[in-house]
Structures are given as structure tokens and as C-alpha cells.
N, C-alpha and C positions, 0 to 999 in steps of 0.2 A: 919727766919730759914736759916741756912748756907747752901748752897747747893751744895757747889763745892772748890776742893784746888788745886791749881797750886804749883809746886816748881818752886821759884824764886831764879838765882843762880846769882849772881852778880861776875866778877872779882876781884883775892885780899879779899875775906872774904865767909866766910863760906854758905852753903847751909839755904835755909831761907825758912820755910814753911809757904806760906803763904795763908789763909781761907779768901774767903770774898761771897757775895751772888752774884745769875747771875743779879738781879738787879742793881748790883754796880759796880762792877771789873770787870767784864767778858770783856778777851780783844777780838770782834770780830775778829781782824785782823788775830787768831792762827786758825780760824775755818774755813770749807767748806762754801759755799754762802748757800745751803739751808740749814745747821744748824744755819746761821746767822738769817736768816729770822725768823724758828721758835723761834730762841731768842727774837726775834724783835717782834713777833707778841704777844708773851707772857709779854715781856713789855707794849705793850699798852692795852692789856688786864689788866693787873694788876695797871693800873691807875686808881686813881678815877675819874677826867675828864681832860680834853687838850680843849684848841678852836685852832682854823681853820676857814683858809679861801684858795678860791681857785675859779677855773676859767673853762669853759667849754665852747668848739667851736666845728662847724663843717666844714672843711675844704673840698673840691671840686676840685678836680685837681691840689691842693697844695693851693689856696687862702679858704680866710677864708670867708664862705657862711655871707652875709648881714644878719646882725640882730641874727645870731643864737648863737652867743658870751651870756653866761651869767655867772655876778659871783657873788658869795655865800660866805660864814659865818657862823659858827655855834660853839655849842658847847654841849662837851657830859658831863654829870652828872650822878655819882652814876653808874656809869658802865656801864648801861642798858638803861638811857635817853639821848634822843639828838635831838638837836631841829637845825635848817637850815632856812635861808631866805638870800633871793638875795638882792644885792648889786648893785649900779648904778653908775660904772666908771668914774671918772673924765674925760678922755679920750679915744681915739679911743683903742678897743684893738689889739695887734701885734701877730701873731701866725709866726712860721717858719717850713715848712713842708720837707725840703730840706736838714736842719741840720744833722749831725750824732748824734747818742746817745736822748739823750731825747727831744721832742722836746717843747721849751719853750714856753709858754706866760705870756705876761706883766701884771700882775696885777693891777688893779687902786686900788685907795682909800676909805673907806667904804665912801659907799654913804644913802640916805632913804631907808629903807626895803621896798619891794613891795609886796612879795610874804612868807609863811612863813608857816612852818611845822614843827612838833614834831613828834618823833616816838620814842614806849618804843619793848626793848627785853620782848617777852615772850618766854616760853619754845620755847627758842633755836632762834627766826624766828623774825625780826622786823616790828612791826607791826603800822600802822599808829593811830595816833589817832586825832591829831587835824590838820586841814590846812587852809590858808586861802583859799576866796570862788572860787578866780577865779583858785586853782588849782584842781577844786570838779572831773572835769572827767581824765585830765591829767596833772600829776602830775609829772614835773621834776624836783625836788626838790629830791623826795622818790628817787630816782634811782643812787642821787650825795650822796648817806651816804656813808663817809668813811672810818666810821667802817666796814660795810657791805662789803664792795670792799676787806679788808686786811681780812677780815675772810673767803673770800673766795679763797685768795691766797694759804690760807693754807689745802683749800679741793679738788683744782682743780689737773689734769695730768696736768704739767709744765715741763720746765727747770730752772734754778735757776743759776745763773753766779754772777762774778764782772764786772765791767765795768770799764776800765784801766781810768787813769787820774784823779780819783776823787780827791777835794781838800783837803789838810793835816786836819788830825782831823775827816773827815768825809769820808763814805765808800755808794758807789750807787749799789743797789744790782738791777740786769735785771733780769726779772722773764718773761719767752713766754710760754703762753699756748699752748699746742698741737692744729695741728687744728682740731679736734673733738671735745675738752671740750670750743674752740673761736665758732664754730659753735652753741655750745648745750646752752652754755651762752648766746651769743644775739638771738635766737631761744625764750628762755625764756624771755630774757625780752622784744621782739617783743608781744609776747602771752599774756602777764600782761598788757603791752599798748594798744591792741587792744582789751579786755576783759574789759579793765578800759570806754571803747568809745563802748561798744556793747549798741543798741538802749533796751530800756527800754518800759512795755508796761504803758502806762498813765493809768488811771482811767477813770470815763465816764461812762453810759449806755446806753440803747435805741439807738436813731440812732446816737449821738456823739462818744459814742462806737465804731458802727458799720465804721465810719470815724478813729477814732483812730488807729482802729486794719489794714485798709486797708495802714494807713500812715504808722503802725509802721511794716506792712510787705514789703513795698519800701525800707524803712532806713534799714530794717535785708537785703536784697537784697544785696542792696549797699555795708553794711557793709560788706556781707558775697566775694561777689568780689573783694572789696579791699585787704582782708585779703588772698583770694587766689591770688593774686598777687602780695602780700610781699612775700607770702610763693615760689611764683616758680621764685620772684626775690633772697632770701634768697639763694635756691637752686641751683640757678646759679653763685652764688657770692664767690669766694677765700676770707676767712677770715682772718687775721691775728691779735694779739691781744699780747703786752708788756707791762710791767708795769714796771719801774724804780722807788726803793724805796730809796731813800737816807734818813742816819742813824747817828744815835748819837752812836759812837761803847762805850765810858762810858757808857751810862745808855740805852745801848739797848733801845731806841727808834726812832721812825720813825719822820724824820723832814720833809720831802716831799714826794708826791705819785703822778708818771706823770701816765698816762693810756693813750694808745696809739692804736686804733680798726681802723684798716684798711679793707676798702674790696671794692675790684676790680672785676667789672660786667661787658657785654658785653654791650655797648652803642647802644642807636639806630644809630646810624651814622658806626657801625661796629666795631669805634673801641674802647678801653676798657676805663670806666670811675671809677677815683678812689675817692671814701669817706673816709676819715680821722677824727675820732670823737677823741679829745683831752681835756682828765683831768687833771689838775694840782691843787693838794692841800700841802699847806702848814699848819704843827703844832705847835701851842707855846703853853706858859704859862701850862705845866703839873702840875697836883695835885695831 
């Protein structure tokens, strides 16, 4: 279906009307940054599947925390499926937390899957279905979907910008949350992780039972402390949350999605300690 007509007036010759779809022609560069995005977002919705791969670390007063580097792979099918499993770096991986603008890491080379998970759309919500074992209580895999992340771009309080310098051909759209909808966000997915690890009561009866129940009201204890003190560290914590989407302005689609969550706490030493949690995904092969 056609959806849209520009007049195209060239120099030296006549007014030229010309029809094409926002799929095809649409030049981003004539539009506002978040009409771009909704373009952008509706492009990769209307694909059948793309794969992806992509990298996630957590950085610690600008260095990247030991061992919390992991990268992933995946791909979506049929609109609604998409499956994820990690990847095992040829090399060390490099983060830069000091850069301006987005900030990079190095990707390595697929390596052996270790970990590995599918999740299908149902009404509206994605939902887990299969994963391997050792992700049965927590699961970081489900939280790196990056369909999930662009479809929330487009329900969140933001701002929506360009970001100067992009390279010829290609256009990097910044996207910050307000800080109430960076707060209400990792809020949420704090609550899913710690709901995903709440202790469970075993089976048993007679006196093994009566042991169970005594264990598994220690572990709720525990549980229920730690979780009140993510919560009054959350509530102390300045959030900050960007996302830099760089685009294919022809076919309105999204070739990279860095995600950038900062948040600065009061340290025990007094003075303030900053976490940096850094996504970078890249997309090829569209269908």
C-alpha cells in the first residue's frame, strides 16, 4: 500500500510527483527525531525476522566489573518469535565509559552457545517459553530481548534528539527517559528478578515437612531483607537512562541499539559510587 507522496522538484525541469511507501523512500533526514523513531520502530515491526548480536557489561566507576561482560545472538521469526543464546568472545572484552555520545564495546566472534532461550509475543506481552537449565531461576538472557527494549521506546516519557556527526548514509537517534519513567523501568525489572529468586515451599511431610517449612521460612527472611534493601538502595539512587538508536534512513530500519543506565548512589566511604549498565546490539540480515 502507498502511503505517502513527496514533491520532488529538481532544477531545469518540471515539478515531479513522486509516490513511494514509508517502507522504501521515506527520506528520514526531512523529519523531526521522534517522527523518525516512530518510523523506525514501525519498520522493524513490519519485518518478518532480522538476527542480532550484541554485548552487555557492567561498568563500576567507569572500569568494566570482572566477568559481568556477556554476549549474545539471536534471532526473530514470524514477527512474534525470537530465540537468544550467549556467545563466548575470542577476546578480552573493551568498554569506554569516558567517551562522548554512545558508548562503545568491542564485540568478539561467535563462539559455543552456553546459555539459550526462546520467547513467543502473546497478547501484546513476551513471554518465555523454553530456556536452558542453568537459566531456570535467573534468567539474563529474557531481559537482553531487543525487540522488547524498541517497543518500549515507543511507550515510554522521553526526549528524542539527533546526535551531530553521524556517519554519511546513516542517522543516530538519542532517546532519554525522564527520570521517573528510568526509575519506574529498572523498579520493574528489579521486582521480575527478585520474584524470579523468591524461595519456593518443597514438598515433604511429617517431620521433614515440618524442617522444610522452618528452612524455607529463613530463605523468605533473607529473601525478604535483601529485597528491602535494593529497594531503599534503589530509592537512593539518581537514575539516568539513554538509548542511541542508529538507522538505515532508506529502509527505516534500526542497524544498532546502545542502552546506556547509569545510577549514582551514596557510597559507604561517603562519597558517591557510579554503576554503568551497557547494551549494545547490532542488526543484519532483514527478511
Amino acid at each position: 500500500m502507498f502511503m505517502g507522496k513527496w514533491l520532488c522538484i529538481r532544477t531545469g525541469s518540471l515539478a515531479v510527483l513522486l509516490v513511494c511507501s514509508l517502507s522504501g523512500c521515506a527520506v528520514l533526514q526531512d523529519k523531526p527525531a521522534a517522527e523518525d523513531l516512530s518510523l523506525v520502530l514501525a519498520g522493524m515491526e513490519g519485518s518478518d525476522g532480522v538476527s542480532f548480536k550484541g554485548a552487555a557489561a557492567l561498568l563500576v566507576g567507569g572500569k568494566t566489573l570482572p566477568d559481568s561482560t556477556l554476549y549474545y545472538g539471536g534471532k526473530v521469526a514470524d514477527h512474534k518469535k525470537i530465540s537468544l543464546y550467549s556467545l563466548l568472545p575470542d577476546g578480552a572484552p573493551a568498554a569506554s565509559a569516558s567517551e562522548p555520545g554512545p558508548r562503545q564495546l568491542k564485540q568478539g566472534s561467535a563462539g559455543t552457545p552456553v546459555l539459550f532461550t526462546q520467547m513467543v509475543k502473546e497478547k501484546g506481552k513476551w513471554t518465555l517459553k523454553q530456556a536452558s537449565p542453568v537459566t531456570a531461576e535467573s534468567n539474563p538472557l529474557e531481559n537482553l530481548n531487543p525487540l522488547r527494549h524498541l517497543e518500549e521506546l515507543e511507550q515510554r516519557q522521553k526526549t528524542v534528539s539527533e546526535e551531530a556527526g553521524s556517519a554519511r548514509g546513516t542517522r543516530v537517534l538519542r532517546i532519554e527517559l525522564t527520570a521517573e519513567e528510568a526509575r519506574s523501568q529498572l523498579a520493574a525489572e528489579l521486582e521480575q528478578e527478585m520474584q524470579a529468586i523468591r524461595p519456593a515451599a518443597p514438598g515433604g511431610s511429617g517431620s521433614t515437612a515440618s524442617q522444610h517449612t522452618k528452612a524455607l521460612e529463613a530463605k523468605t527472611a533473607l529473601w525478604e531483607q535483601k529485597r528491602a534493601e535494593l529497594q531503599q538502595r534503589l530509592d537512593r539512587a539518581a537514575i539516568r537512562t539513554v538509548y542511541y538508536l542508529k538507522v538505515d534512513p532508506k529502509r527505516n530500519l534500526p542497524e544498532r541499539l546502545t542502552w546506556n543506565r547509569t545510577l549514582t548512589y551514596p557510597g559507604k566511604s561517603g562519597t558517591d559510587t557510579e554503576e554503568t549498565y551497557i547494551t549494545q546490539v547490532d542488526f543484519y540480515d532483514y527478511r
